[in-house]
C-alpha positions as CSV (number, residue, x, y, z in Angstrom):
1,X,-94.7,-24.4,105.4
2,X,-91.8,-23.8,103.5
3,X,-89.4,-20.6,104.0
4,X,-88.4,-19.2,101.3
5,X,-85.4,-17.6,103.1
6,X,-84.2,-21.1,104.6
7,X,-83.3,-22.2,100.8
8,X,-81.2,-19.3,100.6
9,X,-77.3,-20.1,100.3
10,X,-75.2,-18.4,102.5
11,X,-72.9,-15.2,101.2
12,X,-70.1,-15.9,99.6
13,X,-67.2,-13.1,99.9
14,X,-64.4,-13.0,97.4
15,X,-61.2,-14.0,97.8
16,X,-58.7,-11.7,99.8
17,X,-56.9,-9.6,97.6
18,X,-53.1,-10.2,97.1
19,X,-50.6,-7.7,97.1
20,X,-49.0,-9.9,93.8
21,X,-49.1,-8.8,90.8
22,X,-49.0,-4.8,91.6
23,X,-51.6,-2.8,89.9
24,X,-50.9,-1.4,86.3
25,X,-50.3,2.2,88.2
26,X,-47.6,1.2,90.9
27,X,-45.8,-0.6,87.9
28,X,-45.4,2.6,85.6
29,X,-44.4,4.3,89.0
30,X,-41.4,1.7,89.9
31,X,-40.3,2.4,86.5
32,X,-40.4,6.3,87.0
33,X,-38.7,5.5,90.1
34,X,-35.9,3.3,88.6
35,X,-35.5,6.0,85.4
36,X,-35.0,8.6,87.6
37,X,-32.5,7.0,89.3
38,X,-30.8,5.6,86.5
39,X,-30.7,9.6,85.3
40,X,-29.8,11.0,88.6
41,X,-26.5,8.9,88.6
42,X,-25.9,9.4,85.3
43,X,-26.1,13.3,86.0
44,X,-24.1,13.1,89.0
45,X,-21.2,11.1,87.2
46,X,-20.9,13.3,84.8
47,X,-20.9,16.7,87.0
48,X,-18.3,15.4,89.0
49,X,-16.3,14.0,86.1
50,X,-16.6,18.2,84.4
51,X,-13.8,20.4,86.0
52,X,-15.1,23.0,87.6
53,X,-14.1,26.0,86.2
54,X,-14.6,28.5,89.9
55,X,-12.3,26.7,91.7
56,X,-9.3,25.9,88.9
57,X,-10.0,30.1,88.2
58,X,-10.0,30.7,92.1
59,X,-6.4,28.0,92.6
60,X,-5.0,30.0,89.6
61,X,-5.8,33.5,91.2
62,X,-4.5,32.5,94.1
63,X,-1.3,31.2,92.5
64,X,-1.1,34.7,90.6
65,X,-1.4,36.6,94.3
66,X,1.2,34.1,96.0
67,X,3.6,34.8,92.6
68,X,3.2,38.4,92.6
69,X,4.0,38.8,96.6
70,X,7.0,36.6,95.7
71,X,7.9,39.2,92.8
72,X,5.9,42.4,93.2
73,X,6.3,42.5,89.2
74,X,2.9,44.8,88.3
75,X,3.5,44.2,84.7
76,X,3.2,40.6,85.0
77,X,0.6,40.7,87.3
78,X,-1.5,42.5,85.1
79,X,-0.7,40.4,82.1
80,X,-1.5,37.3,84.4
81,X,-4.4,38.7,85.6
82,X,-5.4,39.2,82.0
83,X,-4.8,36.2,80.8
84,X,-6.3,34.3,83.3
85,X,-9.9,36.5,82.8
86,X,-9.7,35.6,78.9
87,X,-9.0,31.7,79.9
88,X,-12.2,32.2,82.3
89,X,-14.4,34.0,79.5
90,X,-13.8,31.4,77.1
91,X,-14.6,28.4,79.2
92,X,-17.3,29.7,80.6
93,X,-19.2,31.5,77.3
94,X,-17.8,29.2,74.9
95,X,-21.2,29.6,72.7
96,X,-20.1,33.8,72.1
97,X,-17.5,35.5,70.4
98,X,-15.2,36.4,73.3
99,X,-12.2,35.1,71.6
100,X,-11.9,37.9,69.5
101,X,-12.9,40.9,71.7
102,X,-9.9,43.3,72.0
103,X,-9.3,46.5,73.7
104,X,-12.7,48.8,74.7
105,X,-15.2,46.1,73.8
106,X,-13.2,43.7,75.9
107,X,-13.2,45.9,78.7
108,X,-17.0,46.6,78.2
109,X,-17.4,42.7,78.2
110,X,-16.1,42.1,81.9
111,X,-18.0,44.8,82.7
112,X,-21.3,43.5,81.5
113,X,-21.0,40.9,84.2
114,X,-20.5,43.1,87.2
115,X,-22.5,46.4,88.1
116,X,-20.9,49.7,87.2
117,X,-17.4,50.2,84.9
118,X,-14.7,49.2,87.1
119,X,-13.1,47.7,84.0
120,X,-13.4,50.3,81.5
121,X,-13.1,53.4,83.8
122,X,-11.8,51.9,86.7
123,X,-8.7,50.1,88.2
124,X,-9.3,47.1,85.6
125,X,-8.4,49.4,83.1
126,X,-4.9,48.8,83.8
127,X,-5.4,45.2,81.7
128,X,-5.7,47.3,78.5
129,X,-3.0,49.6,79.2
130,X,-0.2,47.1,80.6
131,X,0.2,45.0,77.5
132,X,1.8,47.8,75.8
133,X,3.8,49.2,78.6
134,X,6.5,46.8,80.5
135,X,7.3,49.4,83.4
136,X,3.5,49.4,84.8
137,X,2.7,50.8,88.0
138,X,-0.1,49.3,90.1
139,X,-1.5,52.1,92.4
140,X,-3.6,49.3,94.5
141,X,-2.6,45.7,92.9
142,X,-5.1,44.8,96.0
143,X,-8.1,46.1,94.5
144,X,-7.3,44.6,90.9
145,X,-6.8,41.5,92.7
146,X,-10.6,41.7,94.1
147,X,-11.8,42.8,91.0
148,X,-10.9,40.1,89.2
149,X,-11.7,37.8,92.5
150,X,-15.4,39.2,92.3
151,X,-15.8,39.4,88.2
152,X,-14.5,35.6,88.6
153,X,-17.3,34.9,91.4
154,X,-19.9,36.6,89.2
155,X,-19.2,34.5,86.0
156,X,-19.0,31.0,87.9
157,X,-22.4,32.0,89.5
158,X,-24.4,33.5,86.5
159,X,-22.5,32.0,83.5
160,X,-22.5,34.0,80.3
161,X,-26.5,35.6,81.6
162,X,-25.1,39.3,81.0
163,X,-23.7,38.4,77.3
């Protein structure tokens, strides 16, 4: 008698499965991989190669504090001051109209990026006034100093948000 199941051939199993070439998805994410990479350098390069604006403003404070404990000229601490929060505001909102604020709406301005009015009511009001008068007075240089330290720490964190 013949078995059927003795003519049968024995499995054959495929051949293993090589690891070359890579399947169509692990080559779209190599390229994702490279891309990002190639864009991550390219970001860093060109953050580090952009001044940053809080620490030249921070140096320059700091060179207007060790300048006006040298002196102890008000008026030209003020004025420096001043100055150095309109160099600041320009930089750092270039897209507004800074440039050309004057006076109240100045003051207002530097106010819009702190809480409260210590500009326009307060001891930064002394900006506005000192341009006009040489023989200025500070009654707490100090506190205009930390006003200007913390309007400066507020712009280089938020930008030009509050404009």
């Amino acid at each position: 008698m013949n078995d059927p199941l003795a003519q049968l051939k024995d499995i054959h199993l495929p051949p293993a499965i090589g690891w070359w070439p890579p399947a169509p998805g692990w080559w779209l994410l190599a390229l994702l991989a490279v891309g990002s990479m190639i864009w991550l350098g390219w970001y860093l390069r060109r953050r580090a190669s952009r001044p940053n604006l809080s620490r030249e403003a921070q140096a320059a404070l700091h060179d207007i504090h060790a300048a006006w404990l040298e002196h102890g000229n008000d008026a030209r601490l003020a004025g420096d001051l001043s100055a150095l929060l309109r160099r600041m505001a320009i930089s750092a909102c270039p897209h507004t109209d800074v440039a050309g604020l004057t006076g109240e709406a100045w003051l207002r301005w530097l106010d819009a990026g702190l809480e409260g009015e210590a500009f326009e009511k307060g001891i930064g009001r002394v900006l506005l006034e000192s341009a006009y008068r040489p023989d200025v007075r500070l009654e707490d240089p100090e506190a205009l100093l930390a006003l200007v330290r913390r309007w400066l720490e507020q712009a280089a964190n938020s930008g030009c948000d509050h404009v």
